[in-house]
C-alpha positions in Angstrom: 134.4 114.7 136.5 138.1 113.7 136.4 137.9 110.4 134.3 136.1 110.7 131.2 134.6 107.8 128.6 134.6 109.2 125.5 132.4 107.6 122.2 132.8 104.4 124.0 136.6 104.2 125.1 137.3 104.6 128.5 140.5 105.6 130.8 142.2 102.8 132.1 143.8 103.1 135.6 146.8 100.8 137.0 147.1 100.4 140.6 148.0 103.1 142.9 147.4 105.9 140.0 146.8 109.4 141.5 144.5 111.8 139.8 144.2 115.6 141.0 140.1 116.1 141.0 141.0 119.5 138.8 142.6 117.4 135.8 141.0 115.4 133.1 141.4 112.6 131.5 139.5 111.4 128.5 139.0 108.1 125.7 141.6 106.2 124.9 143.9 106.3 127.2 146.0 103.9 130.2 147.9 104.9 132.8 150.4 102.8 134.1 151.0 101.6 138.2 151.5 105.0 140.3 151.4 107.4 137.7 150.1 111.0 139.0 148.6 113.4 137.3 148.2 116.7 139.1 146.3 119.9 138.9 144.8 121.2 135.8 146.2 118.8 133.9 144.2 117.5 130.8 145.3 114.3 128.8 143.2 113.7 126.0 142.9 110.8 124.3 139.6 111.9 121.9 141.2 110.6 118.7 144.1 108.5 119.0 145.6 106.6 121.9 147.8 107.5 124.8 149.7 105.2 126.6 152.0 106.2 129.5 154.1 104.0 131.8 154.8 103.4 135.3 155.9 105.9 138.2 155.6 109.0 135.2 154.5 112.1 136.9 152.2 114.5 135.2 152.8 117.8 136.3 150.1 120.9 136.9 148.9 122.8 133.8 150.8 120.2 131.6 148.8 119.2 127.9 148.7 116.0 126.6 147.5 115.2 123.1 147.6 113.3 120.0 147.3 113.9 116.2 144.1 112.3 114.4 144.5 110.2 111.6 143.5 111.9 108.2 144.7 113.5 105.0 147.6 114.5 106.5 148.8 112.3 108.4 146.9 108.6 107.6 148.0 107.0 110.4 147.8 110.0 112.9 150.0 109.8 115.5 149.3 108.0 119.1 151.2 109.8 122.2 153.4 107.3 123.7 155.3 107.6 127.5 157.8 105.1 128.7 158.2 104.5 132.8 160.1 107.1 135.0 159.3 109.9 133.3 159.0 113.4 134.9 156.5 115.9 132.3 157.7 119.7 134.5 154.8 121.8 135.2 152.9 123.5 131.5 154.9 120.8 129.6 152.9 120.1 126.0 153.2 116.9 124.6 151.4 116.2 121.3 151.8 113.0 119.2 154.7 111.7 120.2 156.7 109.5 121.7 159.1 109.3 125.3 160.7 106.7 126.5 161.6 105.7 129.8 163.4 107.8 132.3 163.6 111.1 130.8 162.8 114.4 132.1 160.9 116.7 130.5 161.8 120.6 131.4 158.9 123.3 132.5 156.9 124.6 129.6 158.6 122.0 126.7 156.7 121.5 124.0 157.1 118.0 122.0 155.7 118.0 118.8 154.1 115.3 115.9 155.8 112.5 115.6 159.6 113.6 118.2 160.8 110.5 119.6 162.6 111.1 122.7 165.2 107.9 123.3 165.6 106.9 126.9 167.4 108.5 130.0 167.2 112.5 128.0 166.6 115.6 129.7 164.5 118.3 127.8 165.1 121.7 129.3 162.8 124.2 130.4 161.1 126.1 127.8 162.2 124.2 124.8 160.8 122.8 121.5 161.2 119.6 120.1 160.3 120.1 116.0 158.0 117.6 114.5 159.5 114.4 113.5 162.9 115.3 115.4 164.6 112.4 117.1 166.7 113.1 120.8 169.5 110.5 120.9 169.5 108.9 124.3 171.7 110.2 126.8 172.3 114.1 126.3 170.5 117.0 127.9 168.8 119.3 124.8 167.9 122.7 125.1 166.5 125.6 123.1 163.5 126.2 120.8 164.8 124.6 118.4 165.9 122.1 120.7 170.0 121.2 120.0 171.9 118.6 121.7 174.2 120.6 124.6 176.0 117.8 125.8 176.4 114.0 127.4 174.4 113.4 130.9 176.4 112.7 133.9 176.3 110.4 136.0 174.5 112.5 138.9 171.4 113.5 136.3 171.5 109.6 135.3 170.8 109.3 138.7 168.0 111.7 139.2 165.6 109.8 136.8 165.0 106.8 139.0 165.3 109.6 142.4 162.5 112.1 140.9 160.1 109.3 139.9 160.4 107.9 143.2 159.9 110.9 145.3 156.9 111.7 143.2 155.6 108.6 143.6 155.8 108.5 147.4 154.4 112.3 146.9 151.1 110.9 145.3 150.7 108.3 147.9 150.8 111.0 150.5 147.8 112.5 148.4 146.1 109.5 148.1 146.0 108.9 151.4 144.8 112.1 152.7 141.9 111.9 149.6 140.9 108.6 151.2 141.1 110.1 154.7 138.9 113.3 154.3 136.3 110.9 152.9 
């Protein structure tokens, strides 16, 4: 099963919302108006919340997660995503937060309590440290990350484009799920 209660708390769903039949999704945890999630995904909202925003795409293999509250940590830390947002295929995103229109690069990892301002682009493969802040408007690379330099106007663009296409993507999806029933 794809949608998951958990101890009580289920997933909500906005409208249009697109979820692969191989992914999960679990507790406490909303998606916003045509958000897709696609194949063996798993967001997991067990412990702490997750809240992500319109037209964000969820891409296949991608981990999302959230830090409990204890010892450690006492308030734990939720995992927060704004609208527009593109998470790249194997992305990992635990207990933190994204705002809107950012892209997050294949296989990034975003650790405990980053925040990632609006309109950034993560790249491929890279690591943002726990409790790091990405500035809005720059492209960062690297594991660790480091800012490489300002956006332009073209990839300031592509934030509104991607989300877009992906939505019109999982509508395409939708309707053939709908179709083949």
């Amino acid at each position: 099963m794809k949608i998951r209660s958990f101890q009580g708390m289920t997933p909500q769903l906005g409208e249009r919302v697109f979820v692969d039949p191989s992914a999960v999704v679990l507790g406490d945890v909303v998606l916003g108006d045509d958000v897709s999630v696609w194949p063996l995904t798993v967001i997991r909202g067990d412990m702490h919340h997750i809240r992500i925003g319109d037209r964000t795409s969820v891409q296949d293999g991608s981990v999302l997660h959230i830090t409990h509250a204890g010892p450690f940590n006492p308030d734990g830390f939720p995992l927060i995503i704004g609208s527009d947002v593109t998470i790249g295929h194997q992305a990992m995103l635990h207990g933190c937060t994204i705002g809107n229109k950012v892209l997050v690069g294949m296989g990034a990892m975003v650790m405990d309590g980053a925040i990632v301002e609006d309109e950034v682009i993560i790249g491929a493969g890279s690591l943002v440290p726990p409790g790091k802040t990405l500035e809005s408007g720059y492209l960062y690379v690297g594991r660790p990350v480091k800012q490489q330099r300002p956006l332009t106007e073209k990839e300031l663009k592509f934030f509104s484009y991607t989300a877009a296409n992906y939505v019109k993507l999982k509508d395409q999806h939708l309707e053939e799920e709908y179709a083949s029933l």
